[in-house]
Kinemage of the C-alpha trace (Angstrom):
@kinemage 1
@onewidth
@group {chain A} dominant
@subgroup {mainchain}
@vectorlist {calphas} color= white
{ca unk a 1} P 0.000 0.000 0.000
{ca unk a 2} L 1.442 3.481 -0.501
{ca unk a 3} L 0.685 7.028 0.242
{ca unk a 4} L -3.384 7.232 0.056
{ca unk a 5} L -4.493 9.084 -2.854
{ca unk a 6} L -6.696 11.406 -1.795
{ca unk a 7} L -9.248 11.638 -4.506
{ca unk a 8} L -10.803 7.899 -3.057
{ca unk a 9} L -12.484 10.474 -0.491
{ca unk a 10} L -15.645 12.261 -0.719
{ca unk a 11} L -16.103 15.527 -0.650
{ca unk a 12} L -17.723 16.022 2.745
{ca unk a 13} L -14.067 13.651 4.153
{ca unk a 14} L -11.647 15.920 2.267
{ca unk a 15} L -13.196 18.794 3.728
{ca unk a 16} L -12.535 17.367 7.003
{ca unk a 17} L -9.156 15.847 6.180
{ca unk a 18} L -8.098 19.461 4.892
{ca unk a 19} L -9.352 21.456 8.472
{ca unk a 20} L -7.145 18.565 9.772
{ca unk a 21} L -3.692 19.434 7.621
{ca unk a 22} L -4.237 23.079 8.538
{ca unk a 23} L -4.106 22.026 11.898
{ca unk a 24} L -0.958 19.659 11.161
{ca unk a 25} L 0.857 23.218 10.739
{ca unk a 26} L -0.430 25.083 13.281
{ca unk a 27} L 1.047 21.773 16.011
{ca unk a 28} L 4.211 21.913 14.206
{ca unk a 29} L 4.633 25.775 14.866
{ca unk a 30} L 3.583 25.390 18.338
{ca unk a 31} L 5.986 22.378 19.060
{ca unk a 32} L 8.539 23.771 16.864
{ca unk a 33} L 9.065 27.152 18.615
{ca unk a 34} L 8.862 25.363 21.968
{ca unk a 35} L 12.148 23.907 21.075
{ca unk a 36} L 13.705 27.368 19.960
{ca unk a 37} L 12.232 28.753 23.088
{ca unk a 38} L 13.318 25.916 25.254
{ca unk a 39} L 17.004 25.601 23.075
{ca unk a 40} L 18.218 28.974 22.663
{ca unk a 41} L 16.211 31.807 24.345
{ca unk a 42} L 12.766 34.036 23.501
{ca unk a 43} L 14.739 36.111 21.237
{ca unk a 44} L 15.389 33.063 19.245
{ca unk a 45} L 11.808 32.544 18.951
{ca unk a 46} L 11.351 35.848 17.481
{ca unk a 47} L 13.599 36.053 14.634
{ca unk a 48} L 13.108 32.418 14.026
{ca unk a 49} L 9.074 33.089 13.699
{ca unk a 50} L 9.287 35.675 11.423
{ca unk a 51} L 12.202 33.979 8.667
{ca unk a 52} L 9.950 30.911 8.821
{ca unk a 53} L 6.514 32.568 7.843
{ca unk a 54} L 7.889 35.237 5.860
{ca unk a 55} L 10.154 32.080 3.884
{ca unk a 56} L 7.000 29.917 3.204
{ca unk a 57} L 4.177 32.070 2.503
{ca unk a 58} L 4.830 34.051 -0.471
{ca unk a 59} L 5.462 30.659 -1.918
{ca unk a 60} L 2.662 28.494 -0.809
{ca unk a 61} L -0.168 31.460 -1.432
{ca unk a 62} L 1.463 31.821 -4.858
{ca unk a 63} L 0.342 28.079 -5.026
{ca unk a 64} L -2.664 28.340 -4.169
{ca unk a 65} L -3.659 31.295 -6.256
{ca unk a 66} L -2.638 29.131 -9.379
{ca unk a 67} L -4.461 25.500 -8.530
{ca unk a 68} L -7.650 27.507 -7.372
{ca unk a 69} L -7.919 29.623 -10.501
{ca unk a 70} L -7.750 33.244 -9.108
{ca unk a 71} L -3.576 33.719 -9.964
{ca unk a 72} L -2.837 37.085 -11.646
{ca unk a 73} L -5.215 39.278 -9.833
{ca unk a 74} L -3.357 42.294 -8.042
{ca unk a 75} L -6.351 43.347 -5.589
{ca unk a 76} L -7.342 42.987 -2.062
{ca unk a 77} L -9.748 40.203 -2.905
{ca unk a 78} L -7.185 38.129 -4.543
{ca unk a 79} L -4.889 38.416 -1.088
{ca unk a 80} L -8.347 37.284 1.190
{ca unk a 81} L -8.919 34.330 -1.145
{ca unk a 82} L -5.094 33.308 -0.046
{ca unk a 83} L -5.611 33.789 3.615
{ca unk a 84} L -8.922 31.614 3.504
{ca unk a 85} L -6.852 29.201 1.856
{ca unk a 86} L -3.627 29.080 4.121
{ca unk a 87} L -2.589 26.937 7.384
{ca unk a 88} L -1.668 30.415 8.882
{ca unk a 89} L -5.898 30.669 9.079
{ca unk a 90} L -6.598 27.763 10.256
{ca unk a 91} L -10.168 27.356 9.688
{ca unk a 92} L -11.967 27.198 13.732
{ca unk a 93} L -8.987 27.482 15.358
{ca unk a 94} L -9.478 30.990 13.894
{ca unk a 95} L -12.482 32.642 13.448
{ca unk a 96} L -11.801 34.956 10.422
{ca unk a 97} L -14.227 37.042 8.471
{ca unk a 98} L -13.350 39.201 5.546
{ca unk a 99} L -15.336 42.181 3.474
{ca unk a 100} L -13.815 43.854 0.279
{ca unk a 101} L -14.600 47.509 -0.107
{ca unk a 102} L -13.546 47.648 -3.618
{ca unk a 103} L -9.869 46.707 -5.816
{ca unk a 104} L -7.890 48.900 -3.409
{ca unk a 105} L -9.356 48.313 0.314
{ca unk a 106} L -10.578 45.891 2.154
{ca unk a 107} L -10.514 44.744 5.480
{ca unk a 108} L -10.821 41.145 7.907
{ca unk a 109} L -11.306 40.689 11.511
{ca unk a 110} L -10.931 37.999 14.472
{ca unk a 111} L -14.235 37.198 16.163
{ca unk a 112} L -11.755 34.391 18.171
{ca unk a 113} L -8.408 33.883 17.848
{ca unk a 114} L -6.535 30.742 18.716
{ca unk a 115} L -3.134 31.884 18.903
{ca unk a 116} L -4.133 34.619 21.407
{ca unk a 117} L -5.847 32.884 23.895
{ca unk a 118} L -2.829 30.271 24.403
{ca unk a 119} L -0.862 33.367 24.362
{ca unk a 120} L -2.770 35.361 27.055
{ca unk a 121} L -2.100 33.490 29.645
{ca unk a 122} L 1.776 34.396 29.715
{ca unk a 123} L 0.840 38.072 29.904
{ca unk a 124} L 1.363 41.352 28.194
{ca unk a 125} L 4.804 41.118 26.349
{ca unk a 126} L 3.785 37.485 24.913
{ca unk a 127} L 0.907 38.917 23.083
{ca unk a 128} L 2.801 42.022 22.066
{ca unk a 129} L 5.498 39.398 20.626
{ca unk a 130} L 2.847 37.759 18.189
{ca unk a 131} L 0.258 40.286 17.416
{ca unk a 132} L 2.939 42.990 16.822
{ca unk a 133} L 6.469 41.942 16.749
{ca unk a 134} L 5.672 38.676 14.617
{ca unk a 135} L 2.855 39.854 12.488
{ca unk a 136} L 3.276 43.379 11.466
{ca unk a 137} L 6.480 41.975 9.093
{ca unk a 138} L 4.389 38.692 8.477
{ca unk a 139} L 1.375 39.897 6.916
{ca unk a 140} L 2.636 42.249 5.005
{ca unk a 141} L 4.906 39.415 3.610
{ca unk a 142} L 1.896 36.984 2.533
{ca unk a 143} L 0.371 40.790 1.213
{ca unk a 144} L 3.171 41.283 -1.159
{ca unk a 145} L 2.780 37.890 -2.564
{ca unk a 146} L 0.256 39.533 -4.465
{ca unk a 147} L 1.078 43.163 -4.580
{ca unk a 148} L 4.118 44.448 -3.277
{ca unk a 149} L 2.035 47.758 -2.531
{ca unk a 150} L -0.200 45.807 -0.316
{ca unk a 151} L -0.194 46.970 3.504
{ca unk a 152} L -1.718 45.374 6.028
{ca unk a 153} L -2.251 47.534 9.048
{ca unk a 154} L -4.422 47.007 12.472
{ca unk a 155} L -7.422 49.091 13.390
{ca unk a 156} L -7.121 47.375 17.131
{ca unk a 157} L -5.297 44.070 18.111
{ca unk a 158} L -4.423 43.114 21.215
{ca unk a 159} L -3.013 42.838 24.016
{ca unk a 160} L -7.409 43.199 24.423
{ca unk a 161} L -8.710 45.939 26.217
{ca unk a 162} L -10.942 45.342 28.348
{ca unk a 163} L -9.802 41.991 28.641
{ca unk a 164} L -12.870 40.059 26.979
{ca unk a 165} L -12.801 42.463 23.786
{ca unk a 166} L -14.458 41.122 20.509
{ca unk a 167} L -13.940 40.829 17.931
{ca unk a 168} L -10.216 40.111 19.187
{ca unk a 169} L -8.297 42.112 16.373
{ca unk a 170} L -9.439 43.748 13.098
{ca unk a 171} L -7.130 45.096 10.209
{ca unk a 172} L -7.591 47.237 6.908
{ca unk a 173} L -5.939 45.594 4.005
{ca unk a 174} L -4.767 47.998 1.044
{ca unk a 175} L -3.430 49.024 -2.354
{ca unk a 176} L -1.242 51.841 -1.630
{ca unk a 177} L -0.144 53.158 -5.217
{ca unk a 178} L 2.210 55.470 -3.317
{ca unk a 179} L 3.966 53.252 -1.752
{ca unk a 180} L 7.940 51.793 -2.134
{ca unk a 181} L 7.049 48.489 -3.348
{ca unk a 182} L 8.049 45.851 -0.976
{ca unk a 183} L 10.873 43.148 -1.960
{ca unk a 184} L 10.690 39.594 -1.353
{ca unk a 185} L 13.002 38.481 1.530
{ca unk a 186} L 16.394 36.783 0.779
{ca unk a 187} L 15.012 33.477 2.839
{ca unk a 188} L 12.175 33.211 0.431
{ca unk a 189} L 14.380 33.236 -2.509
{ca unk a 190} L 16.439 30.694 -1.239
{ca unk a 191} L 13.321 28.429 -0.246
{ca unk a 192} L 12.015 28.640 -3.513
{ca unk a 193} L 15.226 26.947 -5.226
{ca unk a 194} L 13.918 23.902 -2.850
{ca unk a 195} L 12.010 20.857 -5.185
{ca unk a 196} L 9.475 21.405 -2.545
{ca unk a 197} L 8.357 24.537 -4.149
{ca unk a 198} L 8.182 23.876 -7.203
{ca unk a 199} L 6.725 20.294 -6.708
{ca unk a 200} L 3.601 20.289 -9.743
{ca unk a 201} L 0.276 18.803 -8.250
{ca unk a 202} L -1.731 17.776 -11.268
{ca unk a 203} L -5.769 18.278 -10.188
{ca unk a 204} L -7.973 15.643 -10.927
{ca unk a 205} L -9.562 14.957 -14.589
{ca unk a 206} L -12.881 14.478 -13.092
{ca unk a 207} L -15.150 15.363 -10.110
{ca unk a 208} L -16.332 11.511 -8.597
{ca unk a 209} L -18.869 13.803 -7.187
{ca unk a 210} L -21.383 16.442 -7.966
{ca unk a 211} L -21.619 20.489 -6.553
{ca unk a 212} L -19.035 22.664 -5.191
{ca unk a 213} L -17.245 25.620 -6.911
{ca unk a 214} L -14.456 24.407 -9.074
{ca unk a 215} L -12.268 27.300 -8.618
{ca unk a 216} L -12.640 30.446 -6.735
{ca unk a 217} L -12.698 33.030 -9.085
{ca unk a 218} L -15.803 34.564 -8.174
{ca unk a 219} L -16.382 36.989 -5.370
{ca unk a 220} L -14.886 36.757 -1.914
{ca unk a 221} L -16.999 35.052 0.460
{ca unk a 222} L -16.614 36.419 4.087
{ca unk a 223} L -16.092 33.139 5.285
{ca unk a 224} L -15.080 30.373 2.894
{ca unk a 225} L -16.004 26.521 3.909
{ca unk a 226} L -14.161 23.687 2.455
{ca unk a 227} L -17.293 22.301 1.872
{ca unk a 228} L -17.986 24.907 -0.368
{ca unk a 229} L -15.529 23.698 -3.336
{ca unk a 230} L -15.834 20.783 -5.405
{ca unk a 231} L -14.177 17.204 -5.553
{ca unk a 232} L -11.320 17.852 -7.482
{ca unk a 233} L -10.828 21.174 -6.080
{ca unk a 234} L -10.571 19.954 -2.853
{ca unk a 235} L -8.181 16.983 -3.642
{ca unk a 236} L -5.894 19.790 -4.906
{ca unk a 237} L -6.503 21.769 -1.985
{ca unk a 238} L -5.558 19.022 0.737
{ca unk a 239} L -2.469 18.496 -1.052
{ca unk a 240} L -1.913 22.364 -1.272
{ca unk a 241} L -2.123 22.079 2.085
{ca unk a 242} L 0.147 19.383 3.473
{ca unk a 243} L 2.787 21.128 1.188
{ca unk a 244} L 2.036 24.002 2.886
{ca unk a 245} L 3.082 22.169 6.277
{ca unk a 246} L 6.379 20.988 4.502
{ca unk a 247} L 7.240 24.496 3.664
{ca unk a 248} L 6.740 25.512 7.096
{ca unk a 249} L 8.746 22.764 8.121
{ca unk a 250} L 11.645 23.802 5.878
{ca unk a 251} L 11.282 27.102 6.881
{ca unk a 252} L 12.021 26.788 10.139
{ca unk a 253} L 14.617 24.285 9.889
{ca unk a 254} L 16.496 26.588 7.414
{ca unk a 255} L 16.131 29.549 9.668
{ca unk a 256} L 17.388 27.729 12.905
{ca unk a 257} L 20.457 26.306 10.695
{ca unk a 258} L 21.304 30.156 9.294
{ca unk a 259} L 20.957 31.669 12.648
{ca unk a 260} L 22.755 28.767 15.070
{ca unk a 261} L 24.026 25.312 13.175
{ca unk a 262} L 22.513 22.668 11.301
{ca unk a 263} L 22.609 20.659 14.243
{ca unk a 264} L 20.111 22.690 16.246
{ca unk a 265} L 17.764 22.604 13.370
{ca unk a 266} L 17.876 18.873 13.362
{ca unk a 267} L 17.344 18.859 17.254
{ca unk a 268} L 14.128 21.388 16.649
{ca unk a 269} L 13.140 19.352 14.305
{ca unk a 270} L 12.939 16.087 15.925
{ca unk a 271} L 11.484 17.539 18.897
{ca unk a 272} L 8.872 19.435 15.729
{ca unk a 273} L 8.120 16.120 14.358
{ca unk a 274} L 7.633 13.998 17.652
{ca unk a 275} L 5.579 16.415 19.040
{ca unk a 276} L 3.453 17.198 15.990
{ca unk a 277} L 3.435 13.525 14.240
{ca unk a 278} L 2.105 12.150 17.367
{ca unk a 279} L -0.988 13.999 17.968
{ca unk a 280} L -1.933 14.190 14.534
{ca unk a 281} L -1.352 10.749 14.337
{ca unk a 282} L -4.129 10.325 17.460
{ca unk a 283} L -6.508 13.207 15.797
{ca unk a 284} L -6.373 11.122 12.394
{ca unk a 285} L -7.391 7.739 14.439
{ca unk a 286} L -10.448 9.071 15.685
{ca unk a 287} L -11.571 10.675 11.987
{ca unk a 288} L -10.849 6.855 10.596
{ca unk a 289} L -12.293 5.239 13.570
{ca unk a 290} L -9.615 3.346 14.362
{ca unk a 291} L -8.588 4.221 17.922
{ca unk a 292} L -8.141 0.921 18.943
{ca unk a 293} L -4.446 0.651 17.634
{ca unk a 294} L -3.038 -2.455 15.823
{ca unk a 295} L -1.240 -2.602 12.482
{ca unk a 296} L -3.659 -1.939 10.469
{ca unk a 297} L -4.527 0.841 12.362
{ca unk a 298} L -1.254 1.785 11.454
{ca unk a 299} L -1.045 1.590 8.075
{ca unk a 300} L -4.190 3.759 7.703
{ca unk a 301} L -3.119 6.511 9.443
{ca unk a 302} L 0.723 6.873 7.943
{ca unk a 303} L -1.099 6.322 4.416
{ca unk a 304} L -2.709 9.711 4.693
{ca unk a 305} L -0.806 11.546 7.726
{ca unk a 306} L 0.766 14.979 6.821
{ca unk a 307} L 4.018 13.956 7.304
{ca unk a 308} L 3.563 11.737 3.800
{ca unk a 309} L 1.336 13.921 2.043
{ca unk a 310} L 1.508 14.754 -0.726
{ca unk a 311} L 2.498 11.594 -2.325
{ca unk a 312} L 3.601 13.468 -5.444
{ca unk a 313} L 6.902 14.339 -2.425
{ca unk a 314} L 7.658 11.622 -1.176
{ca unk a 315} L 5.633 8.773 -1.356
{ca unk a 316} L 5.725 5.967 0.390
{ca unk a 317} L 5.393 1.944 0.238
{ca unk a 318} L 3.721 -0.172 3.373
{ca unk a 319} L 3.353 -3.543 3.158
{ca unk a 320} L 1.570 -5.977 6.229
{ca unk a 321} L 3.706 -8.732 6.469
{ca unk a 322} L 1.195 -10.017 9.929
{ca unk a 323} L -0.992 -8.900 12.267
{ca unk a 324} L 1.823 -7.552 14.330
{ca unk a 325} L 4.322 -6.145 11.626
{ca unk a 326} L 4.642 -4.358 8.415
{ca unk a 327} L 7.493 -2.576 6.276
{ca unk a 328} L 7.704 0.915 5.971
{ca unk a 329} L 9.493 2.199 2.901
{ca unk a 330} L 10.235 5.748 1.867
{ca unk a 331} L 10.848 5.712 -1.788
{ca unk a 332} L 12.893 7.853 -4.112
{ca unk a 333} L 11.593 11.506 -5.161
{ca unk a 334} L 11.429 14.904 -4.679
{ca unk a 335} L 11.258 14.909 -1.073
{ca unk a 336} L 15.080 12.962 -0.547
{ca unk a 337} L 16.496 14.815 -3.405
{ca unk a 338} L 16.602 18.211 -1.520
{ca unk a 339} L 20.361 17.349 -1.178
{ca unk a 340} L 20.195 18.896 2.864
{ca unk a 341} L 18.915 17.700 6.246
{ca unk a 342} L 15.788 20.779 5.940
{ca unk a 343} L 13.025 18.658 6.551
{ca unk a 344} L 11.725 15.668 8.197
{ca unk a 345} L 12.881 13.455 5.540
{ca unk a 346} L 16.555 14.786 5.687
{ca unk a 347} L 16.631 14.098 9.687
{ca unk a 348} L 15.429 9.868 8.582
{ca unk a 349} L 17.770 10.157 6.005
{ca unk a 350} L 20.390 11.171 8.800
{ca unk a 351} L 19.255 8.198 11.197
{ca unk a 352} L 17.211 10.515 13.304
{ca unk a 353} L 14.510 8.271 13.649
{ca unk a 354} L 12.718 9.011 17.222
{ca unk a 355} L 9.858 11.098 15.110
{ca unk a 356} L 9.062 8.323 13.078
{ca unk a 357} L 8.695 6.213 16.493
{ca unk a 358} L 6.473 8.855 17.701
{ca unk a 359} L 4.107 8.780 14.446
{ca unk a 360} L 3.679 4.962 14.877
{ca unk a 361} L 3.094 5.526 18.684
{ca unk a 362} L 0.701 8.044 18.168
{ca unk a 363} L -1.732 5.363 16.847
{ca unk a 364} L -0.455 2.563 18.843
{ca unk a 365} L 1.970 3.321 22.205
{ca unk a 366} L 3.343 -0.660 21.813
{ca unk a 367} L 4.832 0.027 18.098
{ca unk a 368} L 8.064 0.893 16.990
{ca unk a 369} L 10.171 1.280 13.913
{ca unk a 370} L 13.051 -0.900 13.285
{ca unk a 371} L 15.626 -0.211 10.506
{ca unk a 372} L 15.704 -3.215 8.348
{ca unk a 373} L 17.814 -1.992 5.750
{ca unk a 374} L 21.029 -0.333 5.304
{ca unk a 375} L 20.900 0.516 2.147
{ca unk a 376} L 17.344 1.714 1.532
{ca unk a 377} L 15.197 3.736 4.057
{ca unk a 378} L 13.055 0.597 4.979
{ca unk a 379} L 11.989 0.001 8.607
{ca unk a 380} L 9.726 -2.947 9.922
{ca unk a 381} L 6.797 -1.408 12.271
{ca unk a 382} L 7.011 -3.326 15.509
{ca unk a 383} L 3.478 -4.256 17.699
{ca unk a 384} L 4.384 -6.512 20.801
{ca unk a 385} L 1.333 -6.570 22.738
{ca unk a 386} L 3.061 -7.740 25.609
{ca unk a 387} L 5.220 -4.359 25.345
{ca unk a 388} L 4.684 -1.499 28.090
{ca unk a 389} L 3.380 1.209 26.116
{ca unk a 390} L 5.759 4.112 25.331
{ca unk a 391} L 5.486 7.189 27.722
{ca unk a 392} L 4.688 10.217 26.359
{ca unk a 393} L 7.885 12.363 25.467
{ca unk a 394} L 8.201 15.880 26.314
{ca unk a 395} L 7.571 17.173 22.370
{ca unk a 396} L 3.897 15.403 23.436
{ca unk a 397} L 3.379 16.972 26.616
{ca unk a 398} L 3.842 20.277 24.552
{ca unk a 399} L 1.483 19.922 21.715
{ca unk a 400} L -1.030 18.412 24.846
{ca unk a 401} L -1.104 21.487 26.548
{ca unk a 402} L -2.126 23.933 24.053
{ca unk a 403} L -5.693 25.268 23.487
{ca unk a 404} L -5.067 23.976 19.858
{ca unk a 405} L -4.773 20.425 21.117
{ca unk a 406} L -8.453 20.858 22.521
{ca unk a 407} L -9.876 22.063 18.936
{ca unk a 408} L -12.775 20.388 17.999
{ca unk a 409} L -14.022 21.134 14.472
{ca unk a 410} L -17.169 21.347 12.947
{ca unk a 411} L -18.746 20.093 9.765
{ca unk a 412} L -20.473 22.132 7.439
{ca unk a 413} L -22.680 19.482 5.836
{ca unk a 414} L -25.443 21.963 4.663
{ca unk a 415} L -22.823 23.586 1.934
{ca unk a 416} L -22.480 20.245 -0.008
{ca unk a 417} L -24.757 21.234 -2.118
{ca unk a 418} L -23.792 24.019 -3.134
{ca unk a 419} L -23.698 23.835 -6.860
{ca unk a 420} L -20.522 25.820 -8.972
């Protein structure tokens, strides 16, 4: 069996399954810049934030503009179709809305933010960190993906006051014809020589399914639903974004390497992917109602985790050889032709294996991943029942204790009908 192709899915699951990838980044963020925190100080965390968003996002809302149709376009709307589209907006872990006031202006507010209410609790000068610090060179970096005369500028944001204010932030988007055009940061350049970025997702020839817009190349919707876009579109989109989680990934990696050594972005890394791997590995259990571990189990859940998605990067081959073992092969592409250690790939191909332990254990705390051959990335996945289970690691404990980790989401079965 190898990587699940997504298109096997119906439209109301790859609406799901997408929500779920968006929130694949958002762990690996939170887990990530634990690590810089924890590693090498808050001021790490700062510099390192802003490299990694500002080196992915151009790139992946580029993408996105081109496999949902509305590329080209210069205007506000075009830069609020990419934000409803992006891992940076989680959909329900933020609570975005978004009105255009014409080509030139629009603007988007925060009835509830995520972010801000794990950051809260740590005071003041956290909040000031991410709402101002991190985002004022942030947003205007996904902005000038589209226009390099875009500005994105706050009407409020926090730190809230009074303390229960709502909508938590709100910000006027615009065209400013006057202004020095912006120019695209040197880390983005250098991500964008990756294979990664360039990496060509072909859509679907057919819809296995009726309704749903095709593209997005009509007006902007204040609040855009995955449910809301057809089959193939969202097959394209899920992949869209689990590369988006990959650039992030790389991002962050290539920032910690520039700023300290390439050995501390391996360590943040690992800690990134155990952390990360294994609670998405225990949300994606429960969506294929399989939470009672075992191989199979097992095989389900690396077939269409994040960390393998999307197959056209590195795809990979699983084979059950019982009821207590299968192999585990990652095969040759894009993904282990990057030629560096920027990326959870690089760290197996490096024998830095404890994330791929914690992606098995997420589904099944008795498993583990054996290397079974020296000359190929192959490893045989390990159940002994009679096994104490593993202990959570620290990297867990992390991505436990977040607000994010208690994110439920909702369907929005009603839009399925929604014809194009």
């Amino acid at each position: 069996m190898r990587s699940k192709d997504l298109s096997g899915y119906s439209r109301a699951q790859l609406a799901q399954l997408g929500r779920e990838y968006m929130l694949a980044a958002q762990f690996n963020s939170r887990t990530g810049y634990a690590a810089v925190k924890m590693n090498h100080g808050d001021d790490a965390y700062l510099s390192v934030a802003i490299d990694n968003w500002l080196g992915a996002s151009p790139i992946y809302t580029q993408r996105m503009q081109r496999a949902m149709g509305f590329s080209g376009g210069t205007d506000v709307a075009t830069i609020f179709k990419g934000l409803q589209l992006e891992c940076g907006f989680t959909h329900q872990y933020f609570d975005v809305h978004f009105e255009v006031y014409g080509p030139d202006k629009g603007r988007f507010w925060l009835n509830s933010c995520g972010p801000l209410l794990e950051a809260e609790p740590r005071g003041d000068e956290a909040v000031k960190v991410m709402c101002h610090d991190i985002e004022d060179p942030t947003f205007d970096g996904t902005a000038i993906a589209t226009n390099p005369r875009a500005r994105m500028r706050p009407v409020h944001r926090p730190p809230r006051r009074p303390a229960d204010r709502e909508p938590h932030c709100e910000w006027n988007v615009i065209i400013d014809h006057d202004a020095e055009p912006l120019t695209e940061p040197d880390i983005t350049r250098r991500m964008r020589q990756s294979k990664l970025a360039g990496l060509q997702i072909l859509r679907p020839a057919q819809d296995r399914e009726p309704g749903g817009m095709p593209y997005y190349s009509g007006p902007v919707l204040e609040q855009l639903q995955l449910e809301q876009l057809s089959h193939a579109a969202l097959v394209v989109v899920c992949k869209e974004l689990a590369l988006q989680c990959h650039l992030l990934i790389r991002g962050m990696m290539v920032a910690v390497a520039e700023q300290y050594s390439v050995e501390a972005a391996s360590t943040i890394g690992e800690f990134q992917m155990i952390g990360s791997g294994w609670v998405m590995s225990n949300r994606l259990c429960r969506w294929l109602d399989c939470n009672d571990g075992g191989i199979d189990a097992v095989i389900k859940v690396l077939a269409i985790h994040p960390a393998f998605q999307p197959c056209e990067y590195q795809q990979i081959n699983i084979e059950k050889i019982d009821e207590r073992r299968a192999t585990l092969e990652l095969l040759d592409g894009p993904a282990l032709q990057e030629g560096d250690a920027a990326s959870w790939f690089g760290l197996l191909q490096e024998g830095h294996t404890a994330g791929l332990d914690a992606l098995v254990q997420g589904v099944d705390p008795r498993a583990r991943c054996v290397r079974s051959d020296d000359s190929k990335l192959v490893w045989e996945i390990v159940i002994d029942p009679s096994a104490e289970p593993a202990e959570e690691p620290l990297p867990v404990l992390v991505a436990k204790s977040t607000v994010l980790y208690q994110t439920r989401l909702k369907d929005h079965l009603q839009l399925l009908q929604l014809e194009a």
